[in-house]
C-alpha positions in Angstrom: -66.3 12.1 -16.2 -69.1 11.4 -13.6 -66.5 9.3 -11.7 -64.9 12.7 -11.2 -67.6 15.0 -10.7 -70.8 12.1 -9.2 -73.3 15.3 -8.4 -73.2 16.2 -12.0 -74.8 14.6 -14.9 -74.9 15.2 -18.4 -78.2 17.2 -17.9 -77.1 19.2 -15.4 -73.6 20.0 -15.3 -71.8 23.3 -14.6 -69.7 22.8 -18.1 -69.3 20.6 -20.8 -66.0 18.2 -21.7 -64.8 16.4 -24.9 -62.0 14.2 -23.8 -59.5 12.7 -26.8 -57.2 9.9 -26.1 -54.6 8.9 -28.8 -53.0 5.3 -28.5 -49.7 5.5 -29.2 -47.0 2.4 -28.3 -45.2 3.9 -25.1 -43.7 2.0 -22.3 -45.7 4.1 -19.3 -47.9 7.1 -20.0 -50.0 8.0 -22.3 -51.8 11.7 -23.3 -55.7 13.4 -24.0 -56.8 16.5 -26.0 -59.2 17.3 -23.4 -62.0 20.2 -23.9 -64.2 22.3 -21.2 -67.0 24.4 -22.3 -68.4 26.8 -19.2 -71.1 28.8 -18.9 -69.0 32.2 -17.8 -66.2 32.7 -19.8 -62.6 31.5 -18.8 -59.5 33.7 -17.8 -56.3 31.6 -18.8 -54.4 32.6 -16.2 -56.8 31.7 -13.5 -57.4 28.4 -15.0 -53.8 28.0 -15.2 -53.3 29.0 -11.3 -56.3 26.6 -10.3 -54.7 23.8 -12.2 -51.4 24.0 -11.1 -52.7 24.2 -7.5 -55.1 21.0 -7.6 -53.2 18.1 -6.3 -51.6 15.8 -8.5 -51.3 18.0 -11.3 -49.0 20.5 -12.9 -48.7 22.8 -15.6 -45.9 22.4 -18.1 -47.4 25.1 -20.9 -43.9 26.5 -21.7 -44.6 28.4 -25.1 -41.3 29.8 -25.3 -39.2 26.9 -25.0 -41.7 24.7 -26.6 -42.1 22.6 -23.3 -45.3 21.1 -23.0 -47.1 17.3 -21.4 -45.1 14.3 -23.2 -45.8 10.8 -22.1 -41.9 10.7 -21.6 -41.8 13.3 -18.5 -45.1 12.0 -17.5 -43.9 8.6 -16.8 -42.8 7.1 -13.6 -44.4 10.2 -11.9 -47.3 10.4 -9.4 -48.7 14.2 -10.9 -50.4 14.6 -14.1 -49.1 17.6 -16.7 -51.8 19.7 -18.4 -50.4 22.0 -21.2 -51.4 24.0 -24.3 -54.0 25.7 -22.2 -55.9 28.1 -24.7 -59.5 29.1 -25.7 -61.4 27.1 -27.8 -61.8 29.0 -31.2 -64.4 26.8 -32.2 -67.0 28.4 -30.6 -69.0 31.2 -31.0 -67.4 32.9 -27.6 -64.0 31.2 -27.5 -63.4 32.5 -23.7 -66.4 30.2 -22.7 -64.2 27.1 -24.1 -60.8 25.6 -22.5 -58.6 23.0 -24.4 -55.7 21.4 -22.9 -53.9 18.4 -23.3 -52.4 16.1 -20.5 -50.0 13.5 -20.2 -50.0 10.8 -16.9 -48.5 7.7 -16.1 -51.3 4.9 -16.7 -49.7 2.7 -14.4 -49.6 4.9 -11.1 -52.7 7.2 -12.1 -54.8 4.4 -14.4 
């Protein structure tokens, strides 16, 4: 959002984003399908690393044991989870695209 980011605009920003919020009833938290389209293309891993190192996020992309953002684990906790991390097969180059989805508490992160 330009909240986020105030040096770029629509007309000049670094990357694109298409943000999805579903309203579901929960008591604390609530989730977003959120995707990134870059200029360069995007190495999952390193996007994965830079995530989990920004403060007030973590990754919980657990393919394995299907563990991935819930508003349940989300709530009453200060960091935000970002899962599913994958290219975006939509576009022509998927590695230029990055979908996630996140879960936060609305009440201690808004």
């Amino acid at each position: 959002s330009a909240s986020a980011w105030p040096d770029v605009g629509p007309a000049g920003a670094p990357f694109g984003v298409t943000a999805t919020c579903i309203r579901v009833p929960t008591l604390r938290a609530h989730c977003e399908s959120i995707n990134l389209t870059f200029r360069n293309p995007v190495d999952l891993d390193v996007a994965r690393k830079l995530i989990n190192e920004a403060p007030g996020v973590v990754v919980v992309d657990d393919r394995v044991n299907n563990k991935f953002p819930e508003p349940i684990d989300a709530s009453d906790k200060d960091d935000v989870q970002v899962g599913r991390l994958r290219h975006d097969l939509s576009l022509n180059n998927p590695k230029l695209g990055l979908d996630m989805f996140i879960a936060g508490d609305q009440i201690r992160k808004g």
